[in-house]
C-alpha positions in Angstrom: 76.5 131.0 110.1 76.0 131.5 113.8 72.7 133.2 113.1 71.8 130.2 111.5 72.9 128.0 113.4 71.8 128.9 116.5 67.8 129.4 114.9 68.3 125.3 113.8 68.5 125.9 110.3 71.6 124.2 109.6 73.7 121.8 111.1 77.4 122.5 112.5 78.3 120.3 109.7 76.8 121.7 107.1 78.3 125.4 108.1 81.6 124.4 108.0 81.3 123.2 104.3 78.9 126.0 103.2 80.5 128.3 100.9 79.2 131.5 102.6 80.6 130.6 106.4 83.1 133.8 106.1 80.2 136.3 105.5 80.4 139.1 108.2 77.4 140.8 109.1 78.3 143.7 111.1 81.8 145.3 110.3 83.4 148.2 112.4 83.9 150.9 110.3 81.6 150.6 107.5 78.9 153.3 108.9 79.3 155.7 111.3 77.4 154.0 114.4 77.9 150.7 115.4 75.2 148.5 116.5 76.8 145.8 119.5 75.1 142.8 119.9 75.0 142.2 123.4 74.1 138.6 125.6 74.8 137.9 129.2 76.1 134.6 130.4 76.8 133.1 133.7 80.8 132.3 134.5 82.4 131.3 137.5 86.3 131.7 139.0 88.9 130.1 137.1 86.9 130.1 133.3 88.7 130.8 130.7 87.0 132.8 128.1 88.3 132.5 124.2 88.1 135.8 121.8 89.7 134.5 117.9 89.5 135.1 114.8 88.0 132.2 112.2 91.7 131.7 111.5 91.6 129.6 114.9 88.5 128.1 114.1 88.8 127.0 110.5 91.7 124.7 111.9 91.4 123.6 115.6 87.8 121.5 116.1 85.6 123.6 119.3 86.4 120.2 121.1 89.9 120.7 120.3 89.5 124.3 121.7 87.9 123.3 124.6 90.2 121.0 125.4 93.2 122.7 124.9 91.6 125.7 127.2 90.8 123.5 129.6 94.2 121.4 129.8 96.4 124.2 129.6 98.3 125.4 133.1 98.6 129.7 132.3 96.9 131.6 129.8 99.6 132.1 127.7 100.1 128.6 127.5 96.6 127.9 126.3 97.2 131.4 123.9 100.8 130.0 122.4 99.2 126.4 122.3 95.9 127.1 120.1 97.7 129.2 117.6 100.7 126.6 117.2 98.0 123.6 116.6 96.5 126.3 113.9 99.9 126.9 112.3 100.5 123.5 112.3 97.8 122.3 110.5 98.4 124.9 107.3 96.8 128.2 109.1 95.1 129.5 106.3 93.9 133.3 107.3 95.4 134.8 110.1 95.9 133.1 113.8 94.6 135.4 116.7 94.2 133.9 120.4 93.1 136.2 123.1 92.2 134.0 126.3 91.0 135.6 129.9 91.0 133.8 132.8 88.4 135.2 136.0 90.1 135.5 139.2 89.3 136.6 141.9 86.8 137.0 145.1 84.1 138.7 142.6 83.6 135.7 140.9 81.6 132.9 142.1 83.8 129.4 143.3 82.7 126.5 140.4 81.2 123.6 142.6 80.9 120.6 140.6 81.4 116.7 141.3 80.7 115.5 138.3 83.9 117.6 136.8 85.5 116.2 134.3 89.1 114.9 135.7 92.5 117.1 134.2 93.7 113.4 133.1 90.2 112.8 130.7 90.4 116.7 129.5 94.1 115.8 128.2 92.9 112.8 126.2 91.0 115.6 123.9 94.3 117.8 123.6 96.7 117.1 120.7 99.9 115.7 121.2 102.7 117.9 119.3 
């Protein structure tokens, strides 16, 4: 569906209601070589980058998921939060979170004045 999705051909809407969203492409373990599919993008200190399965995502909206990511003190807050909301809500296939924050001097300082404020990202999370 990302394929798709990401060409234009569909809508987010329409993927989440087509009945062949959960087709995998590529699958470890089905040939002997696997072929990654590789992009770069840009991050700065402090993002937190998501990794889940479609457990997570067949339950918890990506505004939701920002959100949460976003308003969450420690990463294993934001980990423990996203799969409980998923649970919650009738977690239909199996929950994984893997969350990773970048620290350090090697990334570059976010500089932004238009940030959103902690107090509007918390609006978006989910109050359980």
């Amino acid at each position: 569906m990302q394929h798709l999705l990401d060409a234009g051909v569909i809508t987010r809407e329409q993927a989440e209601t087509c009945e062949y969203k959960n087709v995998i492409l590529q699958a470890m373990g089905t040939k002997p070589t696997v072929v990654v599919a590789l992009t770069r993008l840009s991050v700065r200190r402090h993002d937190r980058l998501l990794l889940c399965t479609d457990g997570l995502t067949g339950m918890v909206t990506d505004a939701e998921m920002q959100g949460l990511l976003l308003a969450a003190p420690t990463v294993p807050t934001a980990c423990a939060t996203l799969v409980a909301l998923a649970l919650e809500r009738g977690g239909k296939d199996n929950v994984t979170a893997i969350v990773a924050q970048l620290d350090g001097e090697g990334c570059p300082a976010f500089v932004d004045p238009e940030r959103v404020s902690l107090d509007t990202v918390q609006e978006l999370v989910p109050k359980h």
